[in-house]
C-alpha positions, 0 to 999 in steps of 0.5 A: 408094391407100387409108390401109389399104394403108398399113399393109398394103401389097401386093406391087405397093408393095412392088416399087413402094418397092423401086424408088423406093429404087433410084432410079427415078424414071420409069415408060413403057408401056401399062397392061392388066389385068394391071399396073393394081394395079402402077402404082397401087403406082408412082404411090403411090410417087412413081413417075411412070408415062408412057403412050405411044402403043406399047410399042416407044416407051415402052421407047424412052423408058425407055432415054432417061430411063436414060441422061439421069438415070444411074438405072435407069429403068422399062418397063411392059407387059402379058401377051403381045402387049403384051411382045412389042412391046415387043421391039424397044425392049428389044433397042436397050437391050440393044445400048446398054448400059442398065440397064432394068427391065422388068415385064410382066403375066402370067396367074395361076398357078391359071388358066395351064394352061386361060388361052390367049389371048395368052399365051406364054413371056415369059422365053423371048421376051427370052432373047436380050436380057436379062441375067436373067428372073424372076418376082416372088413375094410372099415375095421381092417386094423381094429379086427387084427389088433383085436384077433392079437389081443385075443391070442396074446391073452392067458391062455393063449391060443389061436385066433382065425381071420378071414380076408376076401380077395376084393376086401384085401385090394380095396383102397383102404377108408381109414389109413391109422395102424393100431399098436399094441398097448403098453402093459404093465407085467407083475412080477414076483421075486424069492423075497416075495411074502407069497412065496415065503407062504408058499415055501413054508406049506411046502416043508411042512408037506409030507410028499411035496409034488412041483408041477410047473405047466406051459406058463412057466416055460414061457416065462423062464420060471425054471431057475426059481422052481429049481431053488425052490425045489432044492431048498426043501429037498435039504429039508429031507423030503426026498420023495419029489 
């Protein structure tokens, strides 16, 4: 990346910056025509982008880095086919709960109408796996991201698809701002809250007690606190958990 584009950032930095100031840290996929400006702007950003062998794999990889660094992390792919096998991975991040961005190439708009090959309609491919599906445009490059994040981080989250064509990507960006993340007070709750007093005396007054603790639980480290509570009416003599 060259010291002008510095001054005179792309689109491709400013999704790039927009996305490292959410905190991703990690890009996976298969780099075609169409993305080739969007992971320089990634590299140039302090984003490491991966390559794999498939991009089944890579969103695969992608989904794992999520959920080992508790950011949203990054799948890159191509136009057409190289979305498309990307499917299954996108799918298991949606049934895991995983706040995955996805950007894919896509063909110019000027050469749509008469630019057949390998082209077909990304955001209806994803429909039933992703929370959102959107194209970035130059003017709302860092809204778009920003609002594709928020999306994947919200309960529950999921996958979230951005389109990006080759012109957008390396145009000289009209607006130079990077949105962050908000601030966002978590609640938290301890064993010495009311409503788990309330939630512990249901239980030993339960004649077979069941515990199901989902993805939520795992994400937020819930597992100490389960244990006692668990334990704590397991001496009550209600063995059959």
């Amino acid at each position: 990346m060259t010291a002008e584009s510095f001054v005179t950032p792309r689109v491709a930095d400013i999704v790039a910056r927009t996305l490292h100031a959410h905190g991703v840290r990690h890009a996976f996929g298969m780099p075609g025509g169409e993305v080739v400006t969007l992971i320089d702007g990634l590299e140039a950003s302090g984003i490491v982008f991966h390559l794999a062998r498939h991009e089944t794999a890579a969103a695969i990889m992608a989904a794992g880095a999520s959920a080992m660094t508790q950011n949203p992390e990054l799948l890159v792919t191509t136009v057409g086919p190289g979305l498309a096998n990307a499917v299954n991975g996108i799918a298991d991040a949606a049934q895991e709960r995983v706040p995955l961005i996805v950007i894919s190439g896509i063909v110019d708009r000027p050469t749509r109408a008469r630019y057949t090959h390998q082209v077909i309609d990304h955001a209806q491919l994803l429909r039933p796996l992703v929370k959102a599906s959107f194209e970035i445009e130059p003017e709302s490059a860092a809204s778009a991201v920003a609002r594709a994040l928020a999306l994947a981080m919200t309960e529950p989250m999921g996958p979230v698809h951005l389109d990006l064509s080759p012109a957008t990507a390396a145009a000289v960006s009209p607006a130079l701002n990077v949105i962050s993340p908000p601030k966002l007070l978590k609640p938290s709750v301890t064993m010495t809250d009311p409503a788990v007093h309330t939630l512990s005396e249901r239980i030993c007054r339960a004649q077979r007690p069941l515990f199901i603790a989902g993805l939520d639980a795992v994400r937020d480290h819930a597992g100490p606190a389960l244990q006692h509570l668990i334990q704590k009416n397991w001496r009550t003599g209600y063995h059959d958990l």
